[in-house]
MMTF fields as JSON, N, C-alpha, C and O atoms, coordinates in Angstrom:
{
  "mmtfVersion": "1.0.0",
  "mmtfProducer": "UNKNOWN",
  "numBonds": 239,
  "numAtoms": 240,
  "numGroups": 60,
  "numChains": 1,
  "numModels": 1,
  "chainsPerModel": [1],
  "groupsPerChain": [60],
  "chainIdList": ["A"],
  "bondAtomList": [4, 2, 8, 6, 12, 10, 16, 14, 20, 18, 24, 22, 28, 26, 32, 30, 36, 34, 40, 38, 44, 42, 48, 46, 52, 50, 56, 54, 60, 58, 64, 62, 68, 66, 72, 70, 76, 74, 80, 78, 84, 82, 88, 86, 92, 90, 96, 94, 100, 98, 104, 102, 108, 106, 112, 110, 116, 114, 120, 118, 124, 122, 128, 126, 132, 130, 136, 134, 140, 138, 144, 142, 148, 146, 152, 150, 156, 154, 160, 158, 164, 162, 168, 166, 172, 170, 176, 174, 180, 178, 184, 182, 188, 186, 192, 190, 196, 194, 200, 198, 204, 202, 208, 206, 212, 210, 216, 214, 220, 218, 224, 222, 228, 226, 232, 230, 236, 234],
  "bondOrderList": [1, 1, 1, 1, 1, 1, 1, 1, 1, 1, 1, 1, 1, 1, 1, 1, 1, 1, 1, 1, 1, 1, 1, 1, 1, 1, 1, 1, 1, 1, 1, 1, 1, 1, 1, 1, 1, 1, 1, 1, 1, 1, 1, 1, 1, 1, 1, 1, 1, 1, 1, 1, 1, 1, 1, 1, 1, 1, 1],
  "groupList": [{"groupName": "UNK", "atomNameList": ["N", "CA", "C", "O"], "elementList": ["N", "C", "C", "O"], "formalChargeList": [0, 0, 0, 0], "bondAtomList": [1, 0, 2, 1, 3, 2], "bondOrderList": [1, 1, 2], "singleLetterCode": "X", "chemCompType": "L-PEPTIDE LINKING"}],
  "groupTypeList": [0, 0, 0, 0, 0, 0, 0, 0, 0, 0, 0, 0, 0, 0, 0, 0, 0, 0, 0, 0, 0, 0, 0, 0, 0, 0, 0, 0, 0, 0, 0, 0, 0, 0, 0, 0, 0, 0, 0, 0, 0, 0, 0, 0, 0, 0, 0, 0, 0, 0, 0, 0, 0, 0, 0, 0, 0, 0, 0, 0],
  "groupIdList": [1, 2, 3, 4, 5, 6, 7, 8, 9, 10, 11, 12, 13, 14, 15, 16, 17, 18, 19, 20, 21, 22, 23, 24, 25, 26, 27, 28, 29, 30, 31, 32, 33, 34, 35, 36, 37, 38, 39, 40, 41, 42, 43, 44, 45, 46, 47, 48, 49, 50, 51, 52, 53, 54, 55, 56, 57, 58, 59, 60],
  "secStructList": [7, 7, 7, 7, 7, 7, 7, 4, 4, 4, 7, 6, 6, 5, 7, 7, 7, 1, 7, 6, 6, 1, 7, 3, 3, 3, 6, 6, 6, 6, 3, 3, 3, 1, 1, 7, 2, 2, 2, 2, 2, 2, 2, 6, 6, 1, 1, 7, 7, 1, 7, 7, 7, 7, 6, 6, 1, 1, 7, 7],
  "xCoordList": [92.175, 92.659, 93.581, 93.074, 95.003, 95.28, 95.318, 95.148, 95.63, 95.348, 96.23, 97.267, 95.809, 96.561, 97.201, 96.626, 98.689, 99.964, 99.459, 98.963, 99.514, 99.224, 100.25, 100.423, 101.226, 102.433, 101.436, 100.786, 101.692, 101.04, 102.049, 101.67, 103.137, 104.033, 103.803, 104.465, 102.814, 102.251, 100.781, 99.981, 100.361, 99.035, 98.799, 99.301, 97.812, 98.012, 97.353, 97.313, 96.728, 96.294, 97.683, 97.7, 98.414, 99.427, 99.966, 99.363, 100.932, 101.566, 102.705, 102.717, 103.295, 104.489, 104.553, 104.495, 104.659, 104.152, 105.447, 106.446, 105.324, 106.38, 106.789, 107.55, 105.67, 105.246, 106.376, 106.373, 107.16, 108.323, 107.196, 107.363, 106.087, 105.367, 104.408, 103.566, 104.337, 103.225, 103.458, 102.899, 105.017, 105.596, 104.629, 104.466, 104.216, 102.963, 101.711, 101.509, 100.973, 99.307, 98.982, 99.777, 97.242, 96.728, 95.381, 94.481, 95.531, 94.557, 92.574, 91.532, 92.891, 91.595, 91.17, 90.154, 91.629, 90.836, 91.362, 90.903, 92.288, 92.499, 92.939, 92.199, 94.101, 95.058, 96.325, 96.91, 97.1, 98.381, 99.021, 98.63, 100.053, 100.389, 101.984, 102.629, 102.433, 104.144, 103.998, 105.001, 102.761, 103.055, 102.635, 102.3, 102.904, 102.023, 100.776, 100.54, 99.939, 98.587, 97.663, 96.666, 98.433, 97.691, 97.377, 96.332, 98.637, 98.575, 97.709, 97.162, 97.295, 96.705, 94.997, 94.107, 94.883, 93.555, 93.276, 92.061, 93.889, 93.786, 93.741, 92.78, 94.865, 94.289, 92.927, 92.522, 92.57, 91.113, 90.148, 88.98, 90.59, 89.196, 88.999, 87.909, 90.35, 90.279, 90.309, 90.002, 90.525, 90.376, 91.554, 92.49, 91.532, 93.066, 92.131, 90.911, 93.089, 92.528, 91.566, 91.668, 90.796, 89.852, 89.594, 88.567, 90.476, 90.887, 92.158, 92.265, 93.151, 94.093, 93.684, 93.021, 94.2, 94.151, 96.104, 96.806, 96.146, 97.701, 98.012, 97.071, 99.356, 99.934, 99.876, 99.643, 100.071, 100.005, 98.805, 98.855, 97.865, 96.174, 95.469, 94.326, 96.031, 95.407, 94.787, 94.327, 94.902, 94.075, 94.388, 93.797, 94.929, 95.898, 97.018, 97.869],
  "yCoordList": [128.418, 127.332, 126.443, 126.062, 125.983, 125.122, 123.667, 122.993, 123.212, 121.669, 121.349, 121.955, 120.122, 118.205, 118.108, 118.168, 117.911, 117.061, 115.931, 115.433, 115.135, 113.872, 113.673, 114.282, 112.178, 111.739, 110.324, 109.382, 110.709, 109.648, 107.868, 106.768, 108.176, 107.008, 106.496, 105.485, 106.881, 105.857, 105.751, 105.776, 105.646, 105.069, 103.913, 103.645, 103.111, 101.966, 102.189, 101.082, 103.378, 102.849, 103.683, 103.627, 104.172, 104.435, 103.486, 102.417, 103.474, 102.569, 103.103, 104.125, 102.495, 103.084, 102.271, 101.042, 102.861, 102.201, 102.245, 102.897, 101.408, 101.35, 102.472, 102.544, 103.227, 104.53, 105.655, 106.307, 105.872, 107.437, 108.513, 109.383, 108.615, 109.86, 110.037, 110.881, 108.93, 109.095, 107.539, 106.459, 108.164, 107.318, 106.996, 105.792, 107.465, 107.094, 106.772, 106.676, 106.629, 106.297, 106.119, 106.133, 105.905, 105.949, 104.863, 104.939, 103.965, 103.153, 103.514, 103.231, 104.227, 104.998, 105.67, 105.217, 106.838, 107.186, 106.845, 107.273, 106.084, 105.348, 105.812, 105.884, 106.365, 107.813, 107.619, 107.25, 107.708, 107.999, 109.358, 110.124, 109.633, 111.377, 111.141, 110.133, 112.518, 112.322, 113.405, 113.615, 114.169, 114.476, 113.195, 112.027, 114.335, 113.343, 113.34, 114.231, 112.356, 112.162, 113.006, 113.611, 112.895, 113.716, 114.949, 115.458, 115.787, 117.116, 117.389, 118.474, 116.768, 116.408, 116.405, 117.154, 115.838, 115.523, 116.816, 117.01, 117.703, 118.783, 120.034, 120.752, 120.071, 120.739, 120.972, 122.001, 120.072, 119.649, 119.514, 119.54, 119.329, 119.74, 120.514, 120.597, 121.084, 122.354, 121.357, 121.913, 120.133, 119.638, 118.478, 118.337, 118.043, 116.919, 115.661, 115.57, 114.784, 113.332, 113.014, 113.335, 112.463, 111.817, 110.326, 109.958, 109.289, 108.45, 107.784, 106.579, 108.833, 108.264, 107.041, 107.144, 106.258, 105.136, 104.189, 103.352, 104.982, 104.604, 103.218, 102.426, 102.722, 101.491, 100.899, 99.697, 101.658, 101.423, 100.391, 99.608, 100.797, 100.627, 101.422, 101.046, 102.869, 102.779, 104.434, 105.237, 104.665, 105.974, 107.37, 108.377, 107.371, 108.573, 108.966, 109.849],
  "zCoordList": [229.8, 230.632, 229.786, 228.731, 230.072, 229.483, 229.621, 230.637, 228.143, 228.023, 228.609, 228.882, 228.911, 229.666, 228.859, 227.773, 228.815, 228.079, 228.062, 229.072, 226.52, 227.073, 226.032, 224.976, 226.831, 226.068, 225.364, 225.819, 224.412, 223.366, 223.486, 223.082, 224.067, 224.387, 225.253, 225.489, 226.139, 227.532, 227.172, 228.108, 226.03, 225.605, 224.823, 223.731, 225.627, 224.979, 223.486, 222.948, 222.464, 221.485, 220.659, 219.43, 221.134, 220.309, 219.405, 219.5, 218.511, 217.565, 216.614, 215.928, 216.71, 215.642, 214.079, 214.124, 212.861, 211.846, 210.899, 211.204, 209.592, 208.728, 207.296, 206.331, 207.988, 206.954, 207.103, 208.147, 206.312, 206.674, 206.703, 207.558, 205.935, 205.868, 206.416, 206.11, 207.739, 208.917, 209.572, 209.379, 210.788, 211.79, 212.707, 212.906, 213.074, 214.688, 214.06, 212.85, 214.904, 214.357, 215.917, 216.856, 215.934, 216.891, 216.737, 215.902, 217.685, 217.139, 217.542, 216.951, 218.785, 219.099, 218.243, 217.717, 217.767, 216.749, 215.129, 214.07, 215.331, 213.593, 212.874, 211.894, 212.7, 212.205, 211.925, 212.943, 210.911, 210.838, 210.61, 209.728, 211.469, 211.279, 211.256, 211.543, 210.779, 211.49, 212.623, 213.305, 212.914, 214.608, 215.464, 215.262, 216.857, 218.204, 217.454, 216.639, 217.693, 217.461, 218.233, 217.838, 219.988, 220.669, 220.46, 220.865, 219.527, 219.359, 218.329, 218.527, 217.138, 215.941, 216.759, 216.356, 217.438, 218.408, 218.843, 218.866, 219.17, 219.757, 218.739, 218.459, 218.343, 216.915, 215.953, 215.413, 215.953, 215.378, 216.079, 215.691, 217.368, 217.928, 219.464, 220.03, 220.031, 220.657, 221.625, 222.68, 221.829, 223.552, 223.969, 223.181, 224.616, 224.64, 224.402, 224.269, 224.4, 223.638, 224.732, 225.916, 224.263, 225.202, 225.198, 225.768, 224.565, 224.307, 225.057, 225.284, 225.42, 226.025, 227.34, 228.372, 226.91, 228.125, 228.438, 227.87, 229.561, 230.142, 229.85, 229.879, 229.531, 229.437, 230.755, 230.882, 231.737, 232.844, 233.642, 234.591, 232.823, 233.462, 234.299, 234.557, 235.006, 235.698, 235.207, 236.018, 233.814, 232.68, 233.235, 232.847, 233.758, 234.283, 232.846, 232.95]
}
């Protein structure tokens, strides 16, 4: 079955940082990477973020 895309740019724990060697970070699970975080989340543990919560509000 495949995974949920999740755009790490419509999450509110996303963040962009001052680091060249790990641009993004994620404040849910507390991480700096130079991938998506989301993909990093998935990688490691075979499932899509389960953290994502929309800028939007409404966690979609």
């Amino acid at each position: 079955m495949p995974e949920k895309k999740i755009n790490c740019f419509q999450c509110q724990h996303f963040y962009t940082t001052w680091e060249p060697a790990h641009p993004r970070g994620c404040k849910g699970y507390g991480f700096k990477t130079k991938a998506m975080p989301s993909l990093i989340v998935l990688r490691s543990s075979g499932e899509s973020c389960l953290k994502f919560t929309s800028k939007a509000g409404n966690g979609k």
